[in-house]
C-alpha positions as CSV (number, residue, x, y, z in Angstrom):
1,X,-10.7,9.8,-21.1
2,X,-7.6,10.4,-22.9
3,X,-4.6,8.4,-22.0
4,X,-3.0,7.7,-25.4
5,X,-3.6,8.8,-28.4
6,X,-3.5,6.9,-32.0
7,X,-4.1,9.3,-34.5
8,X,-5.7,8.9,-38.2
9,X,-6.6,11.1,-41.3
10,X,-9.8,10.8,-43.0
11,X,-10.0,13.4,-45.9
12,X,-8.2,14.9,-48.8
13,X,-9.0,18.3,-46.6
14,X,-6.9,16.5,-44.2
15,X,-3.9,15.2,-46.9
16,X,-4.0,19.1,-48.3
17,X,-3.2,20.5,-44.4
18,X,-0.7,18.2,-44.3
19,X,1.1,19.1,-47.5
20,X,0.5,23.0,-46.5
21,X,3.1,22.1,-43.5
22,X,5.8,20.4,-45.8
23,X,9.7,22.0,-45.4
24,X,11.0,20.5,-47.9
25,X,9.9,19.0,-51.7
26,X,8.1,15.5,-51.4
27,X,10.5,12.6,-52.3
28,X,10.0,10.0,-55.6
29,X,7.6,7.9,-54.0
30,X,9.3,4.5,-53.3
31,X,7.1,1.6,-54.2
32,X,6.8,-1.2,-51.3
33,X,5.1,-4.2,-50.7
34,X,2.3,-4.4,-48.1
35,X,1.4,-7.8,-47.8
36,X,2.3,-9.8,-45.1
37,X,5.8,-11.6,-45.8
38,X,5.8,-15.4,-45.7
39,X,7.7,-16.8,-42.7
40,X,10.2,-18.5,-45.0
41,X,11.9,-14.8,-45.5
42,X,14.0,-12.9,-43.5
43,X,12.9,-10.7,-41.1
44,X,11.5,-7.2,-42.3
45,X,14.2,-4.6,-41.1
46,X,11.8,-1.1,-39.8
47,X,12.8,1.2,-42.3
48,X,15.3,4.0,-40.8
49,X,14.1,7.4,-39.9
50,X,15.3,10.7,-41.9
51,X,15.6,12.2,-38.4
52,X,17.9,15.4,-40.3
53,X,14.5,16.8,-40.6
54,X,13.8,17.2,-36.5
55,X,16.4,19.0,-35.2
56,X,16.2,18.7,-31.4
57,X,14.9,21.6,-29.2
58,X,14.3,20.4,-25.9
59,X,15.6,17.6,-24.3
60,X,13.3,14.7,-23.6
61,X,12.0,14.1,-20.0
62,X,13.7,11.2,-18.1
63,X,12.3,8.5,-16.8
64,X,13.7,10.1,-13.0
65,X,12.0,13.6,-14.2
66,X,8.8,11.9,-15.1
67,X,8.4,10.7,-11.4
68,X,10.1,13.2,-9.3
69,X,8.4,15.3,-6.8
70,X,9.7,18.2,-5.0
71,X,10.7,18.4,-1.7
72,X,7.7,20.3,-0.2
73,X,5.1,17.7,-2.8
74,X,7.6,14.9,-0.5
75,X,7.5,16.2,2.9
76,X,3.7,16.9,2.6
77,X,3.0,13.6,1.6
78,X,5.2,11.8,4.3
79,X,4.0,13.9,7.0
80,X,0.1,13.0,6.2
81,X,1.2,9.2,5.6
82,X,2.8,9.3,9.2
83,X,0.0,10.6,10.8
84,X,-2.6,8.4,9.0
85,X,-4.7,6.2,11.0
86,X,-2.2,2.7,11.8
87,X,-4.8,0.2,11.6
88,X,-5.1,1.8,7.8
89,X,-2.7,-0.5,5.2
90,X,0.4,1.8,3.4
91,X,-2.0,1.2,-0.1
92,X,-5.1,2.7,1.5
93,X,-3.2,5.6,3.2
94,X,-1.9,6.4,-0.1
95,X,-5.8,6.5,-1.7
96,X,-6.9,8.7,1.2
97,X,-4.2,11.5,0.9
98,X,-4.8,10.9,-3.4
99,X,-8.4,11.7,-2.4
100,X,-8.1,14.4,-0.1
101,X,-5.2,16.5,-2.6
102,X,-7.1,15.9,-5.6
103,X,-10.7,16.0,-5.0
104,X,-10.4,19.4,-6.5
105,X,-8.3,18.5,-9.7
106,X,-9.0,20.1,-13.1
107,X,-9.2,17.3,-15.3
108,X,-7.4,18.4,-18.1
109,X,-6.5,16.3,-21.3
110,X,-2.7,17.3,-20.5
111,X,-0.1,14.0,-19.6
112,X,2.0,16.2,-16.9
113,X,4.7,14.7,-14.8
114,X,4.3,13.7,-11.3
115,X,5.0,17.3,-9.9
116,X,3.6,19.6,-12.5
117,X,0.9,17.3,-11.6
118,X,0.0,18.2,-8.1
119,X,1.9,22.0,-8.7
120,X,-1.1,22.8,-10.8
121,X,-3.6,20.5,-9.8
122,X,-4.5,19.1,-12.8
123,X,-4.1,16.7,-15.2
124,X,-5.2,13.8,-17.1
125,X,-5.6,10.2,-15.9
126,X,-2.1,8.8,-17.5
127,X,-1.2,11.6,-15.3
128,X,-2.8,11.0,-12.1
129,X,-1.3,7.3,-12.2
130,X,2.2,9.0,-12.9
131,X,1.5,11.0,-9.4
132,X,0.0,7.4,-7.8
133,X,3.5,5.6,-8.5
134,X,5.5,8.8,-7.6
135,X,4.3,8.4,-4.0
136,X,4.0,5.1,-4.1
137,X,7.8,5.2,-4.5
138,X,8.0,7.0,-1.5
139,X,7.0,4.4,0.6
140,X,7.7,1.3,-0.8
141,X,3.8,0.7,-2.2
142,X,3.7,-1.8,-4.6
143,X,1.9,-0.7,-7.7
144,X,0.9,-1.9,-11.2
145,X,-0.6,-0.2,-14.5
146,X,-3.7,-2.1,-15.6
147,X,-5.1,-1.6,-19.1
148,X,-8.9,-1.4,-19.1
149,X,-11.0,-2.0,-22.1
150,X,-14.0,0.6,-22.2
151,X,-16.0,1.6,-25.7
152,X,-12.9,3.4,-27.2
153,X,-12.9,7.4,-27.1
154,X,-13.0,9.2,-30.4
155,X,-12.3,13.1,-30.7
156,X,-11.1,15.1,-33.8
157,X,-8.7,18.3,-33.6
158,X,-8.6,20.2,-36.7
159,X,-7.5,17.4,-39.3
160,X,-6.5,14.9,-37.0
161,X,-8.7,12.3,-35.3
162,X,-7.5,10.7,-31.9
163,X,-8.4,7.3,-29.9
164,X,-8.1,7.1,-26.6
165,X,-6.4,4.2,-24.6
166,X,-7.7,3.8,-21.1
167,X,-4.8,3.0,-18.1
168,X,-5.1,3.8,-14.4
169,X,-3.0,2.3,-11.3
170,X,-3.5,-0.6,-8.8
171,X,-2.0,-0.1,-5.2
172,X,-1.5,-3.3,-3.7
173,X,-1.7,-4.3,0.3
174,X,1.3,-4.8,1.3
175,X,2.5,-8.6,1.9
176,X,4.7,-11.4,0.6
177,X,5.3,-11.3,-2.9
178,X,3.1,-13.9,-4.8
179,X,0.5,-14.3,-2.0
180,X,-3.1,-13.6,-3.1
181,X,-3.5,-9.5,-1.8
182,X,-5.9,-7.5,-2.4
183,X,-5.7,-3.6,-3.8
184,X,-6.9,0.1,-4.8
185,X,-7.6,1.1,-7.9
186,X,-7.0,4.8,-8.4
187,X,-9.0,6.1,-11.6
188,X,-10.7,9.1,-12.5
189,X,-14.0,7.5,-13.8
190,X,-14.0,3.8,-11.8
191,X,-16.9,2.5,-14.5
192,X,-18.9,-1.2,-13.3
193,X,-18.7,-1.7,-17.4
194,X,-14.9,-1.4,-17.3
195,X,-13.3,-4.7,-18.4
196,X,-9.8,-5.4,-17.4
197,X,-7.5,-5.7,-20.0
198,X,-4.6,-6.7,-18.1
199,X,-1.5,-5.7,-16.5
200,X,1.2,-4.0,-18.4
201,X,4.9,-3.5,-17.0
202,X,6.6,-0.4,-16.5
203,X,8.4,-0.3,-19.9
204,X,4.5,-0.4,-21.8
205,X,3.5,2.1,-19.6
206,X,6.4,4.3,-20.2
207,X,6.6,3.7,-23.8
208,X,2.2,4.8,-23.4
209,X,3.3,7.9,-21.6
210,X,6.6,9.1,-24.5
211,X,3.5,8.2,-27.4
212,X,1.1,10.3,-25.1
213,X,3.6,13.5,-25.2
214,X,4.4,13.2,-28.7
215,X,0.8,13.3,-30.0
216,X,0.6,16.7,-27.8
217,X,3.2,18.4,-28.9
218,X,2.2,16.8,-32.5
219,X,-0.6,18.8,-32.1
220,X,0.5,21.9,-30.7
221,X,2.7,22.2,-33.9
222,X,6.0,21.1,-32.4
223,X,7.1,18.2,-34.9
224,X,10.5,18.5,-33.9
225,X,9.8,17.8,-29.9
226,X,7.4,15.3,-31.0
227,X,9.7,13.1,-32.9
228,X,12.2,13.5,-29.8
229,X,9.4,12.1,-28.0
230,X,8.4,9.3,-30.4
231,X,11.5,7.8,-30.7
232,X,11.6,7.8,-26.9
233,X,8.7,5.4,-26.9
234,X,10.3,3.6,-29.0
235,X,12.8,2.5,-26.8
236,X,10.0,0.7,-24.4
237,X,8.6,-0.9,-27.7
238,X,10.4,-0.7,-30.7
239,X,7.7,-1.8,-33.0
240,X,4.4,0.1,-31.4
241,X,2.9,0.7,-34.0
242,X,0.5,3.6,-32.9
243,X,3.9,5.2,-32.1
244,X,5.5,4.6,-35.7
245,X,2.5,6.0,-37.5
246,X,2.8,8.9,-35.8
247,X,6.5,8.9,-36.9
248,X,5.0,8.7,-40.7
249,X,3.0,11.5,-39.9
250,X,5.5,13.3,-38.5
251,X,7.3,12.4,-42.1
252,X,4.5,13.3,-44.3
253,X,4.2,17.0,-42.4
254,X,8.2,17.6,-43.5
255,X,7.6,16.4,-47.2
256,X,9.3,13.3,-46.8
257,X,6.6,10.7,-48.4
258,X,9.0,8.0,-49.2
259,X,10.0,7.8,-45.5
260,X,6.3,8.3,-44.9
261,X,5.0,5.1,-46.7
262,X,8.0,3.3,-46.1
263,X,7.0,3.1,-42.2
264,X,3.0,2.5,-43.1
265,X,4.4,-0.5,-45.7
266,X,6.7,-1.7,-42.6
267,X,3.5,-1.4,-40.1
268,X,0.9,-2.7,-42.5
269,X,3.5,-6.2,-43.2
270,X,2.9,-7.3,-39.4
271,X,-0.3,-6.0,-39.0
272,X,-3.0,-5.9,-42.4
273,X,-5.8,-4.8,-39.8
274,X,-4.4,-1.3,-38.7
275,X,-7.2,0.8,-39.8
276,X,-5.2,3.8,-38.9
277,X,-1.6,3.5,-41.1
278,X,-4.3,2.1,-43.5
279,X,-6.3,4.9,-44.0
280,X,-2.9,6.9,-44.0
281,X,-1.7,5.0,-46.7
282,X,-4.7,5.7,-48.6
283,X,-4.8,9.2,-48.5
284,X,-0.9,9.4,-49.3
285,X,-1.6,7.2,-52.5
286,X,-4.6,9.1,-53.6
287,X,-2.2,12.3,-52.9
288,X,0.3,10.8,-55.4
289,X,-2.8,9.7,-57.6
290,X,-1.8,5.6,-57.8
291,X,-4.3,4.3,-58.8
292,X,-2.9,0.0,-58.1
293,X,-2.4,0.7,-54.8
294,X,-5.7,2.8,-53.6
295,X,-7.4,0.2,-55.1
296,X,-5.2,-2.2,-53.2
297,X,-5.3,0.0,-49.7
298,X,-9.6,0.3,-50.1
299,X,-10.3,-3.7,-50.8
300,X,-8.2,-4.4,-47.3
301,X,-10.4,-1.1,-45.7
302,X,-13.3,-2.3,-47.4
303,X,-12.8,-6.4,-45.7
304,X,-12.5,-4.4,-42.3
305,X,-15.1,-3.4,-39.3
306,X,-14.7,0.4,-38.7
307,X,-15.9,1.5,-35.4
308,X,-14.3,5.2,-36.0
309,X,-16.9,7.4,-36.0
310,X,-15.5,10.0,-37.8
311,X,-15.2,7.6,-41.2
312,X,-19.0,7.6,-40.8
313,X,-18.8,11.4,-40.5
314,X,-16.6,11.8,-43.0
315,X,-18.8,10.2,-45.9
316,X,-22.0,12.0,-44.4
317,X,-20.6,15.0,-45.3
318,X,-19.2,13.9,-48.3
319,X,-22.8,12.6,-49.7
320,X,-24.6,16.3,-48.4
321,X,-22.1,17.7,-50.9
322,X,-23.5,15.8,-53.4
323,X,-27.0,16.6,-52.4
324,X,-27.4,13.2,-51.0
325,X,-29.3,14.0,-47.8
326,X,-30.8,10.4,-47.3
327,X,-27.7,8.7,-47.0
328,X,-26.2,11.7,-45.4
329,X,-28.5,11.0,-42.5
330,X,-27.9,7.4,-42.7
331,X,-24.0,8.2,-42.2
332,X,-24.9,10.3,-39.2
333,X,-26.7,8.0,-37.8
334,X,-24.3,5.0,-38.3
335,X,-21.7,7.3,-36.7
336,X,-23.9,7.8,-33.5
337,X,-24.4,4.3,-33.2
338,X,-20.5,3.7,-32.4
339,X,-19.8,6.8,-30.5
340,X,-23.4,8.8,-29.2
341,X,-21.1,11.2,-26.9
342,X,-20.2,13.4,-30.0
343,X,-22.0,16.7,-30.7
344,X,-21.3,16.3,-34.3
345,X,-23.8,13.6,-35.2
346,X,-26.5,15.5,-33.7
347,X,-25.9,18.8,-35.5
348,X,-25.3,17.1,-38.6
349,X,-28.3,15.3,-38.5
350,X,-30.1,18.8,-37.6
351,X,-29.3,20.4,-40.2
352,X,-30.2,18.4,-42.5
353,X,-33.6,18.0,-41.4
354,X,-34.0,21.8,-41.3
355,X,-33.2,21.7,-45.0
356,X,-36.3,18.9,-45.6
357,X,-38.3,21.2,-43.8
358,X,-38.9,19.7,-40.4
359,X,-38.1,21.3,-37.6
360,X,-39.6,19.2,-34.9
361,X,-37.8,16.3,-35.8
362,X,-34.5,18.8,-35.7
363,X,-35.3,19.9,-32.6
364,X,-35.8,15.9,-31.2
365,X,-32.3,15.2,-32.6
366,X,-30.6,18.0,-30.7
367,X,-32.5,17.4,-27.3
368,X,-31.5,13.5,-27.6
369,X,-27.8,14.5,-28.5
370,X,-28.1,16.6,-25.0
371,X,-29.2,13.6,-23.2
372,X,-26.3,11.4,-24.4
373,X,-23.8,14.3,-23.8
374,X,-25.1,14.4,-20.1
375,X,-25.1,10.7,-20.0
376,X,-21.9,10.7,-21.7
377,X,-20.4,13.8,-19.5
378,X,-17.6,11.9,-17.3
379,X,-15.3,15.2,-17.0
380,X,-18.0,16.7,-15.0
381,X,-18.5,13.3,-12.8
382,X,-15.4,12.9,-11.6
383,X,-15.6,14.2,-8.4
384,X,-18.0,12.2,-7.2
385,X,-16.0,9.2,-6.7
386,X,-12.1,9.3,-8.4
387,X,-11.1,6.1,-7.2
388,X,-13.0,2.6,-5.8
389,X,-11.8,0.5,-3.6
390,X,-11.7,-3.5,-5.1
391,X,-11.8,-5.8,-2.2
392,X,-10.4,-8.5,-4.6
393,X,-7.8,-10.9,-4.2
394,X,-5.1,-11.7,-7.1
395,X,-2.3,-13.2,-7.4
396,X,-0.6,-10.3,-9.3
């Protein structure tokens, strides 16, 4: 499920794209502390942006845009809400028409607005809660975003590894405001293992949703729409720090690696666990070969859990290019044990094992990666039930 993205480099491959996309010469690299500042100084001011090098090309959606529908997408709606069954709540009438319009959506890793939403029938689920609060709107629903903690989603583009965040939408009976009522969740993949995470406001979800549309147009090449887009989250929360990094990312693309590190240093002083700007700061100081400060960047990786699969990934095919094959395997298999919905374990383990000469136990590998990919396969599952109904009462 991809809601929002957090993005992370693993490779020197990766530093060497990056560099290939520069526009201008790299920068002296500015030395900055990254340990956490006592609370005797004064506040650490976030370093300032060299936005000359995104000139803007589109303008940025608006918060109005994001939610608009058009006047057909309206009077369909209203007409079917009208002539839903009365005994039916407003929060169930809105499931029912949700069900019966998108029973046939494409699920699509794409965060459109409300209206390009239903116009093409497809979307992702930050999407399909944009479309939920868009009607919702209509008729005076009460809804809330509600973070849900699943095993997190790993999937890697090119040179450019993404997490995914989980949100969906609550629509709430209607009643007086802070009496218990019970709601409807709307969600693509309602999962029993789901754990709530909590509700987030308006401004969270917004600033989820301007992160969410700079890591796609991040990846479809268009760095200056992206930074448009970044900053926009910003504005909903100006120190997110899954948005900054992919402002230093953004930076390190253009050249600029003093602006680059200067946002990781800023990151890393309020948060020393950010695997992510960590392993970016790593493979920006190997780049500029500083020796001090890999060191320093590995021993704080090093003190870490990492659940990224890809890391594990990363140094199994590191050690099959030194002709380690044992450990190689072992890597794969670490890998698989935090995220067993990825095809890449299973081939890499496959090959290798074709190269010791057993093909059976290749074979085993690749029919077990089938089974987890069918267990694992919830774009394909959707349609069987998109939302649940939660006969639970909160005081929310």
């Amino acid at each position: 499920m991809m809601y929002s993205r957090q993005f992370s480099l693993l490779t020197p491959i990766l530093t060497l794209f990056l560099i290939s996309c520069a526009v201008q010469a790299p920068q002296a690299p500015q030395v900055v502390q990254i340990e956490q500042q006592p609370q005797t100084q004064a506040p650490i001011v976030r370093p300032a942006f060299n936005a000359s090098l995104f000139p803007a090309e589109i303008p940025v959606i608006t918060v109005d845009q994001l939610f608009a529908l058009t006047d057909a997408q309206k009077n369909d709606f209203l007409q079917d809400f009208e002539q839903g069954s009365a005994q039916s709540p407003a929060h169930e009438r809105i499931a029912e028409y949700l069900h019966g319009i998108t029973y046939g959506f494409n699920y699509k890793e794409q965060t459109y607005t409300a209206s390009e939403a239903l116009a093409r029938n497809a979307g992702n689920c930050m999407a399909l809660a944009i479309v939920t609060k868009a009607l919702a709107d209509l008729v005076d629903v009460d809804l809330r975003f509600q973070r849900v903690t699943n095993a997190p989603v790993y999937d890697r583009s090119a040179n450019v590894v993404m997490v995914s965040d989980h949100v969906r939408a609550r629509l709430y009976l209607p009643g007086l405001s802070g009496e218990p009522r019970s709601w409807v969740t709307i969600d693509y993949f309602p999962s029993r293992g789901s754990r709530n995470s909590g509700l987030i406001g308006t401004d969270e979800f917004l600033a989820l949703y301007y992160r969410n549309r700079a890591a796609e147009l991040m990846l479809d090449g268009k760095e200056n729409s992206a930074f448009a887009y970044a900053q926009e989250a910003l504005r909903y929360q100006p120190d997110a720090s899954d948005t900054l990094n992919i402002i230093a990312l953004l930076h390190r693309r253009a050249g600029d690696q003093a602006t680059a590190e200067a946002i990781y240093a800023y990151v890393l002083a309020q948060d020393t666990t950010n695997l992510n700007v960590l392993y970016n700061y790593l493979e920006l100081a190997k780049q500029q070969q500083r020796e001090g400060l890999i060191s320093e960047l590995q021993a704080q990786i090093d003190a870490l859990p990492d659940y990224n699969p890809y890391t594990w990934i990363a140094l199994a095919e590191r050690a099959y290019a030194e002709d380690d094959i044992d450990r190689a395997i072992a890597m794969y298999e670490k890998a698989a044990s935090y995220a067993p919905y990825l095809h890449e374990v299973y081939w890499g383990q496959a090959k290798l094992y074709l190269e010791l000469g057993r093909p059976l136990t290749a074979k085993r590998i690749l029919r077990e990666g089938l089974e987890e990919a069918r267990r694992s396969a919830t774009k394909k599952s959707f349609k069987a039930g998109w939302y649940s109904f939660e006969n639970t009462r909160s005081r929310h």
